[in-house]
C-alpha positions as CSV (number, residue, x, y, z in Angstrom):
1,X,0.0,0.0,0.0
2,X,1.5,3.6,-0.8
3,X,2.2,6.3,1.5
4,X,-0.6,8.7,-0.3
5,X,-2.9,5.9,0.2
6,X,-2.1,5.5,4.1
7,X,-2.7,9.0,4.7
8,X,-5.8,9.2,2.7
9,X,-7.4,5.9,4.9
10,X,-5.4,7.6,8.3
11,X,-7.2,11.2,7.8
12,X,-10.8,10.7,9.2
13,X,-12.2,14.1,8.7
14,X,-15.4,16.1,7.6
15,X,-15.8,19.3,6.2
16,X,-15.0,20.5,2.1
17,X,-11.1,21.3,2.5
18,X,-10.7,17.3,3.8
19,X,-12.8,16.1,1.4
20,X,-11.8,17.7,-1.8
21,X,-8.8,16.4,-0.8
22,X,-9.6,13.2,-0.5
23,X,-11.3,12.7,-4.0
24,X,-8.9,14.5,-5.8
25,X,-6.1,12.3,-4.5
26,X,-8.2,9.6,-6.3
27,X,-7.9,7.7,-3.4
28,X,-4.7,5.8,-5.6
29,X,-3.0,2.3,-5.0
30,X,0.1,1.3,-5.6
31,X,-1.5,-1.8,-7.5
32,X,-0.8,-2.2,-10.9
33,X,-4.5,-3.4,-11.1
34,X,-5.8,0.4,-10.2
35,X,-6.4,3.5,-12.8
36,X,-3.3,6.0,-12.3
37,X,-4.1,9.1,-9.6
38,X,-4.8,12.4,-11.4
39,X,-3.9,15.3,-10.9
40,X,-7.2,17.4,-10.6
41,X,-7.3,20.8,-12.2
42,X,-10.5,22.3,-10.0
43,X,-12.5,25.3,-12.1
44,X,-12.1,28.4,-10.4
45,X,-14.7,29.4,-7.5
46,X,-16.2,32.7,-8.2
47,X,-19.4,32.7,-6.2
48,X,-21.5,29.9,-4.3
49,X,-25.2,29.8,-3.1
50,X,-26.2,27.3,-0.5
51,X,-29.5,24.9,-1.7
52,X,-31.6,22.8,0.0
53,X,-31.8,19.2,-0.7
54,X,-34.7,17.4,1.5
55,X,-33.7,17.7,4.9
56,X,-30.0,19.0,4.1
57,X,-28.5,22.2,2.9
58,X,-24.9,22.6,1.2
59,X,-23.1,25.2,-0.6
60,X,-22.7,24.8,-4.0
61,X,-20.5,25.8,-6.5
62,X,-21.9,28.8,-8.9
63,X,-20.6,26.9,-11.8
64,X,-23.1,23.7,-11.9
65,X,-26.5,24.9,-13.3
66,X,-29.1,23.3,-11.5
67,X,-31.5,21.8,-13.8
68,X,-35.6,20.6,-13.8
69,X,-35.4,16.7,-12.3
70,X,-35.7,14.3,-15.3
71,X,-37.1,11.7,-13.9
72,X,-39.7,11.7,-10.4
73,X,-37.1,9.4,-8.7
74,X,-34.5,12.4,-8.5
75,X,-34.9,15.6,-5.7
76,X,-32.4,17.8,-7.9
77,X,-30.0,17.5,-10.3
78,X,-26.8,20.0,-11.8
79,X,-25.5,19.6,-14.7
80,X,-21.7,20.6,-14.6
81,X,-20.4,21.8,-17.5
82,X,-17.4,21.0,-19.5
83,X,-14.3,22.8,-20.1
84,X,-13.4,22.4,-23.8
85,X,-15.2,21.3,-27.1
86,X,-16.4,18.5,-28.1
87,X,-16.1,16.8,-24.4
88,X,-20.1,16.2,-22.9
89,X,-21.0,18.3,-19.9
90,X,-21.1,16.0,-16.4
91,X,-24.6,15.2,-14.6
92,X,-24.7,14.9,-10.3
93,X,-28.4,13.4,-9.7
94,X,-29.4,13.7,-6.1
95,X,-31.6,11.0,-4.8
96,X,-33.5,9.4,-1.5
97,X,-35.5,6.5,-0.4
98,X,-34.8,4.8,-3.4
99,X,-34.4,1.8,-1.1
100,X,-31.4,-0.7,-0.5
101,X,-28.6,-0.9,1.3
102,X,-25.6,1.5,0.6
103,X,-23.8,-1.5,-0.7
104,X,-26.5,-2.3,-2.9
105,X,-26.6,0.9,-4.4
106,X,-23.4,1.3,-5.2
107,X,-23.3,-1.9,-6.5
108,X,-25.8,-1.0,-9.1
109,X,-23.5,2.1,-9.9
110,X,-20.5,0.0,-10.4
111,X,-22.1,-2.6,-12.6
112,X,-23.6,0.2,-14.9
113,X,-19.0,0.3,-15.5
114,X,-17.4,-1.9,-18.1
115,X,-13.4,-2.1,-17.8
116,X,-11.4,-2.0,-21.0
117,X,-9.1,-4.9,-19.7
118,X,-12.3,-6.9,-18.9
119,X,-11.8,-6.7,-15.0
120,X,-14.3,-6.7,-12.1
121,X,-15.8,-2.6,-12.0
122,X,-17.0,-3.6,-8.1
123,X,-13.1,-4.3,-7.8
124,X,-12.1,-1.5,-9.1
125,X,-13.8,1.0,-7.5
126,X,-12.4,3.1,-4.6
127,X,-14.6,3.3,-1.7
128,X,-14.2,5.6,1.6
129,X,-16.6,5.6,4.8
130,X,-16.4,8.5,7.5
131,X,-19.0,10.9,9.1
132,X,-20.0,14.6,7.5
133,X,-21.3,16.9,10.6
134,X,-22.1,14.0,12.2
135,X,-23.9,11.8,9.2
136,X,-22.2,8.2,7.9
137,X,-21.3,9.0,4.8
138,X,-19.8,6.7,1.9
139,X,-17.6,7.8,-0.6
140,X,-17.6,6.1,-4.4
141,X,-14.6,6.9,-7.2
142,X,-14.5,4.5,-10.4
143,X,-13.5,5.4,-13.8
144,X,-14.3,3.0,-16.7
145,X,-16.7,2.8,-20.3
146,X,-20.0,3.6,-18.8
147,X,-22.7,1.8,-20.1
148,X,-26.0,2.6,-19.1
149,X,-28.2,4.5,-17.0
150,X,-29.6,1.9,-14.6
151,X,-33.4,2.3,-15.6
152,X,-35.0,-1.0,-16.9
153,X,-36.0,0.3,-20.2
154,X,-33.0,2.6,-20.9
155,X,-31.2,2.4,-24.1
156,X,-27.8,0.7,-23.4
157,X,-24.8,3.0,-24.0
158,X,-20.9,2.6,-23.9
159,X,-19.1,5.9,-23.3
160,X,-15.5,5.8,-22.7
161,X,-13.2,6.9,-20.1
162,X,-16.0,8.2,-17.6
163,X,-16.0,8.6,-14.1
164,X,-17.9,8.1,-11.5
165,X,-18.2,10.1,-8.0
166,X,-20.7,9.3,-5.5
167,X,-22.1,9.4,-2.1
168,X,-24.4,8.1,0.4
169,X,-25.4,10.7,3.4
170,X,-27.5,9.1,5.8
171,X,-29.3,11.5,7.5
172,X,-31.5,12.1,10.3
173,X,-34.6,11.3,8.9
174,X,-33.7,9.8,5.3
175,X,-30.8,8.6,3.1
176,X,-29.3,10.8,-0.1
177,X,-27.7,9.4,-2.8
178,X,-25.3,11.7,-5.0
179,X,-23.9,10.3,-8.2
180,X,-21.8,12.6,-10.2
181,X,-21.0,10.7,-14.0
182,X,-19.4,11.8,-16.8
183,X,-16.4,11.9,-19.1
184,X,-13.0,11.8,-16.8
185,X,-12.0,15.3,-17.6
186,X,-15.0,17.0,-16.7
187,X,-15.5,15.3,-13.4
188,X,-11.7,16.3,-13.2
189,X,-12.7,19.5,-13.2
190,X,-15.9,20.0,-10.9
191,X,-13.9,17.2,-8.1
192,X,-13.0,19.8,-5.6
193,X,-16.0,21.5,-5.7
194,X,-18.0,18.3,-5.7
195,X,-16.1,17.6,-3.1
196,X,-16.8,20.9,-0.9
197,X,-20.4,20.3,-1.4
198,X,-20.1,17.0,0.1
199,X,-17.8,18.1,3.1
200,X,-20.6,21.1,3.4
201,X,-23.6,19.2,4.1
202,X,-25.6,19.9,7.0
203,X,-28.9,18.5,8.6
204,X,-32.0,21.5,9.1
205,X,-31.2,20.4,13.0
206,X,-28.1,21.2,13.1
């Protein structure tokens, strides 16, 4: 195991500064078997408005445009643009009580990920639990050819070199699931501040 990968399991912290820091390390291996770390190249910060989602509020970034749900199943969703031509724009859906475990979940995620060398996605995924002001919260990073959406009647896809971020927030009063796809270099961009929002999540209560 490397050094960058014993400090990122060591450092058990909430808040944005912690957790940008934590995805944008990639969360790496020193296996041969793992995609290599990048380095993240965040999109400047400008301005930021805090939103609420359910029972939580969080800051977010005034880059992502927050967009009409597309389907009844979501509570919000941003659509976070790219940086250059001819690369697609990244989607974070925002979810709860869709049901299953956390594990579940994220196995549904991972499986919607082909690998080019034909290895196990749910192996290849990086996964990080710790608490966010108090909540459990689990932390998802796989990159891969992404092939679908999930619904049962979606069309089948295969788009190349995406990424996935996600997290589960368990709440007081309900679970939120946040899953952040699209093409590597976009979610490249928006990590930190996907990040932040994470780290920045707080319950009504508190």
């Amino acid at each position: 195991m490397s050094e960058q990968k014993l400090l990122t399991y060591g450092i058990i912290l909430s808040g944005g500064i912690a957790m940008a820091w934590l995805i944008n390390s990639h969360l790496s291996s020193s296996s041969s078997a793992a995609p290599q770390s990048v380095s993240a190249q965040p999109a400047p910060v400008i301005a930021s408005s805090r939103v609420r989602v359910g029972d939580l509020t969080a800051t977010v970034d005034e880059g992502w445009i927050q967009e009409a749900p597309s389907s009844s199943l979501r509570l919000t969703q941003f659509r976070l643009p790219a940086s250059e031509r001819g690369i697609d724009d990244a989607e974070l859906a925002v979810f709860s009580s869709i049901g299953g475990s956390v594990q579940d979940n994220l196995s549904r995620w991972f499986d919607q990920f082909s690998q080019p060398d034909g290895s196990d996605s749910q192996e290849k995924a990086r996964v990080q639990k710790f608490s966010v002001n108090e909540m459990s919260t689990t932390i998802a990073d796989l990159t891969g050819t992404f092939t679908g959406g999930g619904m049962p009647m979606s069309q089948p896809v295969e788009k190349k070199d995406y990424r996935l971020l996600a997290a589960i927030v368990v709440g007081a009063s309900d679970v939120y699931y946040f899953k952040l796809v699209g093409p590597e270099k976009t979610v490249e961009r928006w990590a930190t501040s996907f990040g932040e929002f994470i780290g920045d999540l707080r319950s009504l209560s508190q």
